[in-house]
C-alpha positions, 0 to 999 in steps of 0.5 A: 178401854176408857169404860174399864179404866175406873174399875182398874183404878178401883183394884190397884187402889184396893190392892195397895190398900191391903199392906202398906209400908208403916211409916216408921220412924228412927227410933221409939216410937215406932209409929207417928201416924197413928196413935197406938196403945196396949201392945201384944206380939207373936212370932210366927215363922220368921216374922212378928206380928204386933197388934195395937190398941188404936187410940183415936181421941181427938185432940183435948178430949180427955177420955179413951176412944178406942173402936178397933184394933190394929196390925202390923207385921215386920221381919227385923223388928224396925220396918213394918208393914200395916196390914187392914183392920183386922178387928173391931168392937163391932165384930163381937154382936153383943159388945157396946163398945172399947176396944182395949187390950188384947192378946193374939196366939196361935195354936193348931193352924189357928190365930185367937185373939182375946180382947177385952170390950165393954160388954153390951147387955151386962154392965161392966168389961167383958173378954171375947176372943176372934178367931182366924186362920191368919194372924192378919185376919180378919177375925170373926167372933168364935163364940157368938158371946162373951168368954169372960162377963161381969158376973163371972167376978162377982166380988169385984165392985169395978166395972173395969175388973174383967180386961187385959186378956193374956194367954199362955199354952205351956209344953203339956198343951195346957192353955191358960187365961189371965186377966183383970184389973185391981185382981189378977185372975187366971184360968185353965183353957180348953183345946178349942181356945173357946171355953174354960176348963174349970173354975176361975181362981186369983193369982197370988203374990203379986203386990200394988197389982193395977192390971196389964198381965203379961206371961212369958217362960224363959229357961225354965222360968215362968214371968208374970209381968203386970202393971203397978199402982197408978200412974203405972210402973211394969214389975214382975213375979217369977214362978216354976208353975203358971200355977203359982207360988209366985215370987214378986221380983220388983221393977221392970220398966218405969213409968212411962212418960206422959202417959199414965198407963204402961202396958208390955208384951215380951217376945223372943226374935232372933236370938234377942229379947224384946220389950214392947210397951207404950208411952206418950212419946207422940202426943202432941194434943195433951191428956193421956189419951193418945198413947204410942208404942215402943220397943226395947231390948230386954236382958236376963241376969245369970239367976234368972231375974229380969234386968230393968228396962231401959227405955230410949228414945233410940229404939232397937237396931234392926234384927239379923 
C-alpha cells in the first residue's frame, strides 16, 4: 500500500485543485487574494460566470503585467468558486504577450471568448477569440490567428486602438464585435463567431470615448457603456439599433478609486441588475497596476435611462 500512498496524494491534491471556494470577503472587493481587473460576466443556467484580467505586477513596478486570465463561477453572486486558468496569452501561438480585456458569450453549445493581446508579428494590440464547450475551459485558439490586427485600423496612429472586445448576438441571431480605444469600432459577426461578416465601421455619438465598451439590452433598449476620458469615468449611450444613432445619456459610475482605469460588464440575475467593475480597493503596493473588482446593483429609471452607480464598500446582498 505505501508504494500508491504518493500517487493518491498526487490525485486528491490535483482534484482539489481544480475548483476551489474563492476567498471572498464581505463586501467589494470581492476578491483579496488575487489582483483582479477588467471584468466581463455571463449567465448560464442559474449560475454566473466572472472572467477577470489578472493583474500580477509586483510591488512598485509601475506597468500592467498581465499573462492570463481568471475564472470564477458563483450562484448567488457573493460566494464564489475559482475554477483553473482557463486562458493565457500563450495559448494564442502568434500573441507576444498582455492578457487585457475580454469578454466570453455563449452561442450554439459553445463558449467564445474574445480578447484583446499584444500581437507578435504585427506591432500594436490585437483581438483573438478561444473557443470551448464550457464556460470553464479550458479555451483553444479557434482561429490559429488573429480576429482583429493592427492593420485592420490603419487610420488609428496607437498601438493600443484594437482592445476591449464586446460582443452582442440580438433576437435575429445577428452577432456583433465592439471594440477600441480612443474609437469605438463595430462590426458584424458570422454564425461560426470566428470571422466578420462584412466591413468594420465607427460607432458614432459617443463623446470624450477612452475605450472598455460594454453592450447590453434592456427592454427594448440597446446601452453602450464606455470608459471616459482619462482617469476614467463609465457613461453611456442609448439606441434602439446596435446599429446606431446612439444617444449619449451622460455619467454612470465615477471614477474609481486609486485606479486609473474603470471597466464594467452589465448582467441581469435573479431578477436583479448588476454592475461589475474594478477599483484599486486592495492595493496596498501603490501605482495603479494592481486593480480588484467589484459589484454593485444597477437600477433603470421609468424612461429607460440608467440611474448612477453607487459604488459601496458593502458590496451586494446574496441573490435568491
Amino acid at each position: 500500500m505505501k508504494l500508491f500512498l504518493p500517487a493518491l496524494f498526487l490525485l486528491a491534491a490535483t482534484a482539489a485543485a481544480q475548483t476551489a471556494p474563492a476567498p471572498t470577503p464581505a463586501g467589494n472587493p470581492i476578491f483579496r487574494h488575487k489582483y483582479t481587473a477588467d471584468p466581463s460576466a455571463m449567465v448560464q443556467k442559474g449560475t454566473v460566470y466572472l472572467y477577470t484580467g489578472h493583474d500580477e505586477a509586483p510591488a512598485r513596478q509601475e506597468r500592467y503585467v498581465m499573462h492570463e486570465w481568471l475564472c470564477f463561477s458563483s450562484t448567488d453572486m457573493v460566494n464564489w468558486t475559482e475554477h483553473p486558468v482557463p486562458l493565457k496569452v500563450s495559448d494564442f501561438a502568434w500573441a507576444k504577450d498582455d492578457a487585457w480585456a475580454s469578454q466570453v458569450i455563449a452561442r450554439n453549445g459553445k463558449f467564445y471568448w474574445y480578447a484583446a493581446v499584444e500581437h507578435g508579428c504585427i506591432h500594436g494590440k490585437a483581438i483573438g477569440v478561444a473557443v470551448s464547450d464550457s464556460p470553464t475551459g479550458p479555451f483553444k485558439d479557434a482561429r490559429g490567428s488573429a480576429l482583429i490586427t493592427p492593420d485592420a485600423t490603419p487610420d488609428d496612429k496607437i498601438s493600443w486602438a484594437d482592445i476591449d472586445p464586446t460582443v452582442f448576438v440580438d433576437s435575429k441571431g445577428q452577432g456583433y464585435l465592439f471594440w477600441g480605444n480612443t474609437t469605438c469600432y463595430y462590426a458584424k459577426l458570422k454564425a461560426n463567431m470566428t470571422e466578420l461578416d462584412g466591413p468594420i465601421q465607427t460607432v458614432k455619438g459617443l463623446p470624450r470615448y477612452t475605450e472598455a465598451p460594454w453592450v447590453h439590452e434592456h427592454n427594448g433598449w440597446y446601452y453602450l457603456s464606455y470608459a471616459s476620458e482619462f482617469p476614467e469615468k463609465i457613461v453611456y449611450a442609448m439606441s434602439r439599433s446596435l446599429e446606431g444613432p446612439w444617444e449619449y445619456k451622460g455619467i454612470l459610475n465615477e471614477l474609481a478609486g486609486n485606479s486609473n482605469t474603470n471597466h464594467q460588464a452589465i448582467i441581469d440575475f435573479k431578477g436583479q441588475s448588476y454592475f461589475i467593475y474594478h477599483n484599486g480597493g486592495a492595493n496596498t503596493d501603490g501605482g495603479s497596476f494592481r486593480r480588484s473588482v467589484c459589484i454593485d446593483s444597477l437600477y433603470y429609471n421609468k424612461d429607460g435611462t440608467l440611474k448612477r452607480v453607487v459604488m459601496t464598500t458593502e458590496g451586494v446582498k446574496a441573490a435568491r
